[in-house]
N, C-alpha and C positions, 0 to 999 in steps of 0.2 A: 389735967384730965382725971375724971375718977376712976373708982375701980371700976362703976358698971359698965360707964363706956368703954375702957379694957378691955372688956369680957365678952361683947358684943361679938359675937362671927358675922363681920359684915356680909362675907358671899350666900350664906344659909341664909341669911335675914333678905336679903334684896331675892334669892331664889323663893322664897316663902312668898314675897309682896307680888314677885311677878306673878303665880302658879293661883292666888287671890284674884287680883286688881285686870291682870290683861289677860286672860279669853274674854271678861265679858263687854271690853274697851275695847278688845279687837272684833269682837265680833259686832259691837256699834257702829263701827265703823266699815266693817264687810256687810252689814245691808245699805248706810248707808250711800257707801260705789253702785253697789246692785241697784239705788236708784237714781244716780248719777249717769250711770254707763244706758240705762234702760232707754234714755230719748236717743240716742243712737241707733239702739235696734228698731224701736217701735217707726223710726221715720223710715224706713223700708217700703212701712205700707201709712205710713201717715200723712204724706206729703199727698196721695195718690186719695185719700178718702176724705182729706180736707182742703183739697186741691191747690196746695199752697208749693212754691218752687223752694229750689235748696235754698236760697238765700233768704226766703223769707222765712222760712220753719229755723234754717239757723239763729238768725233774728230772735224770735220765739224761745228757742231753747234757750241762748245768751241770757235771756232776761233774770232766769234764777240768780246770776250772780250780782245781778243790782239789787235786786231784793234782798240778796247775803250781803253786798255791802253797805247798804242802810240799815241790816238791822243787828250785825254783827257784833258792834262795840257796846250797843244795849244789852243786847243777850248776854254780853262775857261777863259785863258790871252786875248783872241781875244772879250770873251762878254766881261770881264772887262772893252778893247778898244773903244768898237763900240757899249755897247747897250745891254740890253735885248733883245729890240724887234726887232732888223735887226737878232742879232746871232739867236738867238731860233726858228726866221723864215728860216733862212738859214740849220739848224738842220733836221728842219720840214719836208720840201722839199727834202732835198738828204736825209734821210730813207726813208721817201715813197715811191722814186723810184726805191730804192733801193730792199724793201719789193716787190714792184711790179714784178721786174724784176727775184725775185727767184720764179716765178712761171714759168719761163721757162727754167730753169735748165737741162739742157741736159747731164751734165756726175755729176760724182765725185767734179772733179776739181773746175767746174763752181761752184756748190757747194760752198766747202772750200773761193775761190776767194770774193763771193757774200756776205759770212758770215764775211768773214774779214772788206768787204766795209759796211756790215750796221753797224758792231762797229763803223770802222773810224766816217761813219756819223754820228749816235747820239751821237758820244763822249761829253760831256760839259753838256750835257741837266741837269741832275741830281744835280752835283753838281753846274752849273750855276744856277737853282733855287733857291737852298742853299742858294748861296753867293745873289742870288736878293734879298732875304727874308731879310739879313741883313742890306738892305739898309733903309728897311720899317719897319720891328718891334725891338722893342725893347726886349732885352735875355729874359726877364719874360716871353713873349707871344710866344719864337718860341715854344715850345713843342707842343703847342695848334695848331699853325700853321703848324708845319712840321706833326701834325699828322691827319692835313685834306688834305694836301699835301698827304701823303703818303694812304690814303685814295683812292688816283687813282691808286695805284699797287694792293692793293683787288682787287676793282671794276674791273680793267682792268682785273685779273686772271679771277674775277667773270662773268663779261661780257665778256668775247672773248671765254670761256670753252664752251655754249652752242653754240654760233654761229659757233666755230671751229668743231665740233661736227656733226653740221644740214648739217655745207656745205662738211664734205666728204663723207657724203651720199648720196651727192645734185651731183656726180661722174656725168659728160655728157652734164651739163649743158652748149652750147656754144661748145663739141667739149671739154670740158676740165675734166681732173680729179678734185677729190673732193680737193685733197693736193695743185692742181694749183689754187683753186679758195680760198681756206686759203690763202695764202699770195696775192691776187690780190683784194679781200675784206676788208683784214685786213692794208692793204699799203694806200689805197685810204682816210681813214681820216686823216692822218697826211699832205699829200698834200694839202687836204681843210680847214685844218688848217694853213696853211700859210699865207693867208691874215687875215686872223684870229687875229693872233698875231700882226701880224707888224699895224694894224688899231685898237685896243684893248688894248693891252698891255703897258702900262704907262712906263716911261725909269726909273724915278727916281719920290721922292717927289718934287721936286721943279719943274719938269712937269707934277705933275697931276692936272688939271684943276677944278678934284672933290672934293679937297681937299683946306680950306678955307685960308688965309695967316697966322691966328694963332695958326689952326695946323702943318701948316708947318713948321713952329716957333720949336713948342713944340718937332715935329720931329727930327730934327735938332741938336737941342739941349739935347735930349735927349742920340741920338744915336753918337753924338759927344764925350759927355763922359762916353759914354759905350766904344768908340772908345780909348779913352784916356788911360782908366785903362786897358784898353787887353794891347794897344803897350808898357806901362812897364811890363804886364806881359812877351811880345813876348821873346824875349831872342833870339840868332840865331842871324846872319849876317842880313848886310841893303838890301843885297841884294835880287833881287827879287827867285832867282835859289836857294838862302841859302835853302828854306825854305825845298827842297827836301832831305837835309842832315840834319836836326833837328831831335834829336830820338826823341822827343814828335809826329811828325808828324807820321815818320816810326813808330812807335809804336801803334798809333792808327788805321792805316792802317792795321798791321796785326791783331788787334783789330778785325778791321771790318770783315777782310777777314775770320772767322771763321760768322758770319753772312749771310755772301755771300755766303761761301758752301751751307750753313743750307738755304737759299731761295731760290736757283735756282737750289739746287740738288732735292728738294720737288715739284717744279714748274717744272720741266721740268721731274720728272719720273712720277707724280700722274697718270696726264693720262693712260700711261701705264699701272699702279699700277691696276687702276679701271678698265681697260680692262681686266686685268686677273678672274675680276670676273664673265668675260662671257657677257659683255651687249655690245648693241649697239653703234656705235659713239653716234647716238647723245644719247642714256641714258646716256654714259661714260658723254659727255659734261653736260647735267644736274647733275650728280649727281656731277663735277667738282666745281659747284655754289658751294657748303654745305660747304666749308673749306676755301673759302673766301667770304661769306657771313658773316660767326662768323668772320674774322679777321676784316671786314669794320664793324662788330657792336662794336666791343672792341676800334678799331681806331674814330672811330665818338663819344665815349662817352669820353673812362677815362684819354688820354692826356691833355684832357683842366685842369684835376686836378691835372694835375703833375709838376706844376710851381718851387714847389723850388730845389735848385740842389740834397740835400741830398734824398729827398720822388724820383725824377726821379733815382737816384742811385739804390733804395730800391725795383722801379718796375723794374728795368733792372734785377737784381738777382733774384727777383721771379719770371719774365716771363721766366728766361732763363733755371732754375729749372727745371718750370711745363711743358716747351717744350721739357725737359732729358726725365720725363716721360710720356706724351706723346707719343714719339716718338719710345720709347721703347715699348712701348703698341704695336705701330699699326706694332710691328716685332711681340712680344711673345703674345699676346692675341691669344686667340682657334676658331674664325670664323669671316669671311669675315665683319660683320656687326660690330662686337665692334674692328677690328683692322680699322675701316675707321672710325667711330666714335672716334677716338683715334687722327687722323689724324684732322679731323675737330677740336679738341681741342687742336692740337700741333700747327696750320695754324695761330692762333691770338696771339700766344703768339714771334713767330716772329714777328711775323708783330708791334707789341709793342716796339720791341726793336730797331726799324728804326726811329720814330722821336725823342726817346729818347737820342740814341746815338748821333745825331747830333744836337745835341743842346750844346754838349762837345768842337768840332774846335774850334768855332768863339770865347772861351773862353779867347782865347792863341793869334789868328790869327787874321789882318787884313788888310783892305787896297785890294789893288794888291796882298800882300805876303795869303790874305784870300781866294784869288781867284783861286792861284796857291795850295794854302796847301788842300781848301776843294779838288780840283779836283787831286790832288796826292795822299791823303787818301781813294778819289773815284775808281782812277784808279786802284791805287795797290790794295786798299780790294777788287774790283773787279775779279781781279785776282780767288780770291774766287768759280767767274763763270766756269772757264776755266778748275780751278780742279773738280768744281763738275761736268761738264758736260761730262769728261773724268770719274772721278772715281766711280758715279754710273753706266753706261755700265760694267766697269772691275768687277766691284763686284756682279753684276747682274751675268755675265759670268762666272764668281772663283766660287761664291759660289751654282749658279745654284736656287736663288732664286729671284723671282720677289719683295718679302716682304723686303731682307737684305738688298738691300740700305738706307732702313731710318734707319740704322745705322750711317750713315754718320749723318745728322745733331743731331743728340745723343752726336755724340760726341763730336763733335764744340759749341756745346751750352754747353756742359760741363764746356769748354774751357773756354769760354767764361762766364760764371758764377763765374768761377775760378780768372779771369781776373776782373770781373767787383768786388768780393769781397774784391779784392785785393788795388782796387782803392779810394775803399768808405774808409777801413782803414787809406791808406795815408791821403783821405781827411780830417777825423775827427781830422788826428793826426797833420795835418797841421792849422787846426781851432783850436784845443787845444797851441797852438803855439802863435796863434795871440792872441788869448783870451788872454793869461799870459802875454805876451806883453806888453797889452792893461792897464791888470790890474797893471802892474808896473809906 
């Protein structure tokens, strides 16, 4: 090693990259929750002005996640191409208008048409950060990183709950309803965010100008042989497409995708949920704060303490646990206040399991083939969406309860508990392997 990598203060340098690189990643991603979480509030009064039933407006909403999985692994290869900051501005811009434009929705159809285009458009964002993250930290530091990153999917639930909330009250303002000015409020920052990006957003280390030559150095070098030891781990074909047909990949994907029930069937019924307890939009929307509030306090502290692989394994299976009972609670508990206090303690213990879990890809992945794998693990676990936004209406409907859908993430975090125990075993038994190895 040389002197300059020596010299390097690794925790000054990665405090430096974060204090740069994520507010303006976190807050990418806290609008766009705020326009994820928003067809949940707006169906309040949209199912009622487009005369469509739960099952068919959830239908409709679902559909964003077909359009994200069709156009996901394009969009990731295309930043891989061209850049952080041209793709993610290009993201930026066609959701926005997208968002905007479902405020004038006039049948069913348009509907379903609308939801399909803001998948297609944000598709890449998620996992293109991922894979940018790669390029700047080194594996030690992403948990820390993906979980201030993930930080803006709280905040975003957090912050778009009240404001979605105020404005379908706010019903007339302009000649419009409350549900049309939800998506024409909530669409308009991702547009102003677009130059945002592309004047702000750094492409790579070797063009950031805020970073010294022998950081850049250290960089470099660092992430080169983190680079090294993943492509003998890769296995799978040279080619760039192999990487869709790798079970490690498939297999993480459907991983994810019990993940993905459990956060967007909870995100997109709460609303609801808290409306059956008789209050106002906007009280529903305040009281929507309490359950991602706790998740962005869990996210902003105990990720940064979950550096080594085995302690991240150890929180993945206890957060995925205490979100079985939780979530159980907020069906069988006896009154309105301890089944949403139930709820508020199930909200962080997902939300934990998202920078943890992807700190796992880049393990295996990289290059191109990391770019295509994160965004195929994304798209297909996304898939996730599309069932849950279909399967909490049907269950809602079957069993004639407002409470029974958080059944569903009960039992995907199960799933997934089961999955993740299963994993930590191989691990240890594969470190027992090399240890013996070692010792011969």
């Amino acid at each position: 090693m040389n002197t300059t990598t020596q010299t390097i203060d690794e925790p000054r340098l990665m405090n430096k990259l974060a204090l740069r690189l994520m507010p303006l990643l976190g807050l990418l991603y806290l609008v766009a929750y705020i326009d994820r979480s928003n067809v949940g509030f707006a169906k309040l009064q949209m199912l009622e002005s487009l005369g469509l039933s739960e099952v068919a407006y959830g239908l409709g909403a679902s559909l964003f996640f077909i359009g994200y999985l069709i156009f996901e692994i394009p969009s990731n290869v295309m930043l891989h191409k061209y850049g952080a900051p041209r793709w993610i501005a290009r993201i930026m811009l066609t959701w926005g208008v997208v968002t905007i434009l479902l405020a004038f929705t006039k049948s069913a159809t348009m509907f379903y048409v609308l939801r399909f285009l803001l998948g297609a458009s944000e598709a890449g964002l998620y996992p293109g950060v991922i894979y940018y993250m790669t390029l700047w930290f080194p594996a030690r530091q992403r948990v820390r990183m993906l979980g201030y990153f993930t930080l803006g999917s709280s905040l975003g639930n957090m912050v778009g709950a009240p404001i979605c909330g105020y404005l379908l009250d706010k019903g007339g303002l302009f000649d419009l309803q409350g549900w049309q000015l939800v998506f024409i409020v909530t669409g308009l920052p991702s547009v102003l965010l677009t130059v945002v990006v592309l004047l702000y957003l750094p492409a790579s280390p070797l063009k950031a100008k805020f970073l010294s030559d022998p950081e850049r150095k250290w960089l470099a070098d660092t992430l080169d042989t983190e680079r090294a030891l993943a492509r003998r781990k890769e296995g799978g074909g040279s080619h760039l497409l192999s990487v869709l047909t790798e079970p490690r990949v498939i297999g993480m994907a459907l991983y994810y995708m019990m993940l993905s029930i459990s956060v967007y069937g909870v995100s997109y019924w709460l609303p609801t949920l808290v409306k059956g307890f008789g209050v106002s939009n906007t009280t529903n929307g305040m009281l929507n704060i309490v359950p991602w509030l706790a998740a962005t306090i869990v996210l902003a502290w105990l990720p940064a303490k979950l550096r080594a692989g085995n302690r991240t394994m150890g929180a993945m299976l206890a957060a995925a646990l205490l979100g079985v009972m939780f979530f159980l609670g907020s069906v069988l508990l006896p009154t309105n206040t301890l089944r949403f206090a139930a709820l508020c303690l199930g909200a962080p213990c997902m939300y934990l399991l998202l920078p943890c879990f992807w700190t796992m890809p880049p393990r295996f992945l990289t290059g191109a083939r990391a770019a295509a794998g994160i965004a195929a693990i994304n798209s297909i676990g996304n898939v996730g969406g599309f069932i849950a936004q279909n399967l909490v209406p049907w269950v809602r409907q079957t069993s004639g309860s407002v409470k029974a859908p958080m059944l569903i993430p009960a039992t995907c975090l199960m799933i997934f508990a089961i999955v993740t125990l299963i994993l930590m075993r191989r691990s240890k038994a594969a470190l027992a392997i090399a240890a013996s190895s070692s010792a011969r």
